[in-house]
N, C-alpha and C positions, 0 to 999 in steps of 0.2 A: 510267660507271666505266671506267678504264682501267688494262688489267694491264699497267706497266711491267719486266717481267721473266717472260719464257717461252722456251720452245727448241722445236725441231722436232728430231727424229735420223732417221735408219736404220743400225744397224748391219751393215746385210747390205752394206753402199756405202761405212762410211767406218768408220776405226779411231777409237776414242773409250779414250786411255789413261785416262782418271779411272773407267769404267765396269767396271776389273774387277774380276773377284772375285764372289763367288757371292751375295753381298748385293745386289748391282743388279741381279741375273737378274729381277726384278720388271718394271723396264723397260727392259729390253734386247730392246727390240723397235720397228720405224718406229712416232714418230708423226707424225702429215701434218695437213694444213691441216683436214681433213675431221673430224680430232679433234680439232682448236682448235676447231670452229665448233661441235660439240657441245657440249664442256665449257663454253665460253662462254657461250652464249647460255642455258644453264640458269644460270648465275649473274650476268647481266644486264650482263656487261660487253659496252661495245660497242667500243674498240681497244685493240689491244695494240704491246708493241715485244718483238720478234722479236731475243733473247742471242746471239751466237757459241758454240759447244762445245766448240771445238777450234781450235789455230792454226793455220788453213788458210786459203789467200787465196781456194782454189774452192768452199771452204760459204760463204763469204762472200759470192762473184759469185753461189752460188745463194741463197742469202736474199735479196737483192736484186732478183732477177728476180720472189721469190715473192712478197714483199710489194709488186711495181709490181703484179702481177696481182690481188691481193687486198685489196680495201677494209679487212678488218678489222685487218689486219698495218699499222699507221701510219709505224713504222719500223722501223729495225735498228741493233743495236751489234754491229756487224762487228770481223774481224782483221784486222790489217796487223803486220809485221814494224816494230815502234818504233826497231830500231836499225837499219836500213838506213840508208846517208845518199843515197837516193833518197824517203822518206818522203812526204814532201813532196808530189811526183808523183805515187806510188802513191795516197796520198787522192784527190788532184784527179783520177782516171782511175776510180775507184771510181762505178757510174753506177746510179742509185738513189734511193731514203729513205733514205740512210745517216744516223741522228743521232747514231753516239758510234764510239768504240772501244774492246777490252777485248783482254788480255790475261788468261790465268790464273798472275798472279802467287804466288798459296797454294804454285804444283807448283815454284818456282825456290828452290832452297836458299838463294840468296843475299838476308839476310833484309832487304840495302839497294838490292836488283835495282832499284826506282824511282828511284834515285839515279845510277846509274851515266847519265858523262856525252852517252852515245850517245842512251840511252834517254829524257834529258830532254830534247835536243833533238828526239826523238821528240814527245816529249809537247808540246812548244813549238807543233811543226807542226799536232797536234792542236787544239790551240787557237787557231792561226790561221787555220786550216779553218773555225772556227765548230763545230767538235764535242764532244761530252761526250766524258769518259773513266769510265768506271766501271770502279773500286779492286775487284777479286775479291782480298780476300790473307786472311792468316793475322792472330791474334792480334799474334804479337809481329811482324809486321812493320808494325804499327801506326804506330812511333815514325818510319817511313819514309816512309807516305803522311802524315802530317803536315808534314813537313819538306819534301815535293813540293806542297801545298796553299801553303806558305810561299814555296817559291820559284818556283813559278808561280799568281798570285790570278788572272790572265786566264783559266786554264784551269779549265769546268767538272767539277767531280771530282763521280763518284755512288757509293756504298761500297754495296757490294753485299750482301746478305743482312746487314746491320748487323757485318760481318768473324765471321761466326759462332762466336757465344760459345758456349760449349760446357756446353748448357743440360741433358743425360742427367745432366752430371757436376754439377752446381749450383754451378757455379763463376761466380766474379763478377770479382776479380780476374785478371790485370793488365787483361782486357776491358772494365769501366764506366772506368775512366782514361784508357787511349788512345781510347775512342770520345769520352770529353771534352775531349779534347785536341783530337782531330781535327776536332769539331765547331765548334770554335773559329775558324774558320776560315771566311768567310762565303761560298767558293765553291765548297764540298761539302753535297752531300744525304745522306740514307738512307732505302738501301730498306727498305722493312718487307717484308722476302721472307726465304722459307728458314728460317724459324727451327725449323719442323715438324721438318727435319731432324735440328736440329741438338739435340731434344729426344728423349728414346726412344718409336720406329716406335710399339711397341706398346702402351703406357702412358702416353703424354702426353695431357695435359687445357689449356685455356685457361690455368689458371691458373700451369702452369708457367712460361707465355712469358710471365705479365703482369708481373714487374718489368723484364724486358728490354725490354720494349716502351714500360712508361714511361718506365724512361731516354733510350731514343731520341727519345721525346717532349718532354722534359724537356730535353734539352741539344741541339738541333736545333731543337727547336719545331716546331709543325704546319707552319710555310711552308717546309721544308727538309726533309721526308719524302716521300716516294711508297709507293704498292703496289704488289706485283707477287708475282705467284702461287708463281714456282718451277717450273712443272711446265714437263715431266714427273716432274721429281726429284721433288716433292713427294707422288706415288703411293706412295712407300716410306714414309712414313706417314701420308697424307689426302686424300682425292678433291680434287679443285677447290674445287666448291662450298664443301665441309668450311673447305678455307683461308681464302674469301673471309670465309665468316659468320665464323670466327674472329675476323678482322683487323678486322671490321665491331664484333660483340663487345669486342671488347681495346681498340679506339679510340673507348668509348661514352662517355667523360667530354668527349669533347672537344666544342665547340658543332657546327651545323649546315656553318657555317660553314669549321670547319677540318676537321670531314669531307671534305667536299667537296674542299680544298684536298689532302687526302692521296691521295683515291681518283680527283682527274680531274686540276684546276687545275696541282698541282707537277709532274707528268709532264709537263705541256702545254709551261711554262716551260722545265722543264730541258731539252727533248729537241725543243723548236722546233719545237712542232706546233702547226697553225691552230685553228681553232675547232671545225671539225668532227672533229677528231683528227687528223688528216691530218699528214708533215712537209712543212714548209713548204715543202723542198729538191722536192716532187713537183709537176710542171707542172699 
């Protein structure tokens, strides 16, 4: 199994603007490599890729160094500054398992920020790199990362926590549209991540997530999904383990087959990693 979406922090070291507020006090605390390899290894994944948290180019050179020292870290979706027009450079100097790049589009008011023409040629460079880009946005900026799927098909896009639908509130609308819109589109994935979140901490059951989870299923299909845990985030409502058997649970109609394809296979593909999990970018 491979958890394609985790993070590492320490607050005491770096400012994290999406962390505040008394709701995240849960985990607003370091977690380190030493806490991935617990949580893991009781829920039998054996690699993972290592998210950016923050637009910083020095968590970046540090996730980098951490995953060359650690076998179970396969890779990283690192930050870079997309409108620079040194871009380009900045990637190719990036030294590492770097396999994507991310940006947190959700926090840019601008709800066509993937459009704007700095940012696509950002995104051009990304994909001549040979790297994913995974789509962190908002609902309605949905109709945006469509229209970047359309004007760039070279570039691999991976939509990150399925653009979190806003499952407390039992809303369906404008979110099952744009995620089939978007899906449309044969060189984007979805993560099956975050969704714990984005249902209530304290009263969510499987069966909340399970039409969202079908539709992801359903308009992507198994070959165009991955897993990926969430955590730490996902502490504020579900241990690890809890997430995995969920997603395990929630994805039980599908054959052996396209299990497999969710929980190891599509990660492998999308983020160009070898057999053993490893990215391939690693000597």
């Amino acid at each position: 199994m491979i958890d394609a979406h985790h993070h590492l922090w320490d607050p005491s070291r770096r400012d994290y603007p999406w962390m505040a507020g008394e709701a995240l006090d849960p985990i607003r605390r370091p977690y380190t490599v030493d806490d991935l390899h617990a949580v893991t290894k009781a829920a039998g994944v054996h690699a993972t890729i290592l998210v950016q948290t923050t637009s910083s180019a020095e968590e970046t050179a540090e996730f980098l160094e951490t995953a060359a020292a650690e076998p179970l870290i396969a890779g990283v979706v690192g930050w870079t500054d997309l409108a620079a027009p040194d871009v380009a450079e900045r990637l190719a100097a990036l030294d590492g398992p770097l396999v994507g790049i991310r940006h947190q589009v959700e926090t840019e008011p601008d709800d066509e920020w993937l459009l704007r023409p700095a940012v696509l040629a950002g995104l051009g460079a990304v994909a001549a790199a040979g790297l994913t880009y995974d789509l962190l946005v908002r609902v309605d900026q949905l109709p945006a990362a469509t229209a970047l799927a359309g004007r760039l098909p070279e570039l691999r896009l991976v939509l990150d926590h399925a653009a979190k639908p806003a499952i407390a509130a039992g809303e369906w609308e404008p979110w099952a549209s744009g995620v089939t819109a978007l899906a449309a589109h044969e060189n984007v994935v979805c993560k099956l991540s975050g969704l714990v979140t984005e249902a209530d901490w304290t009263g969510w059951e499987a069966g909340h997530l399970r039409r969202y989870v079908d539709h992801v299923l359903d308009v992507f299909g198994p070959s165009r999904v991955v897993f990926g845990s969430d955590w730490p985030v996902c502490e504020l409502a579900a241990s690890y383990e809890l997430v995995v058997d969920t997603a395990i649970a929630l994805t039980g109609g599908l054959s052996d087959g396209e299990r497999l394809a969710v929980f190891e296979h599509n990660a492998r593909t999308v983020y160009g990693l070898d057999a053993g999990g490893e990215s391939s970018s690693r000597g």
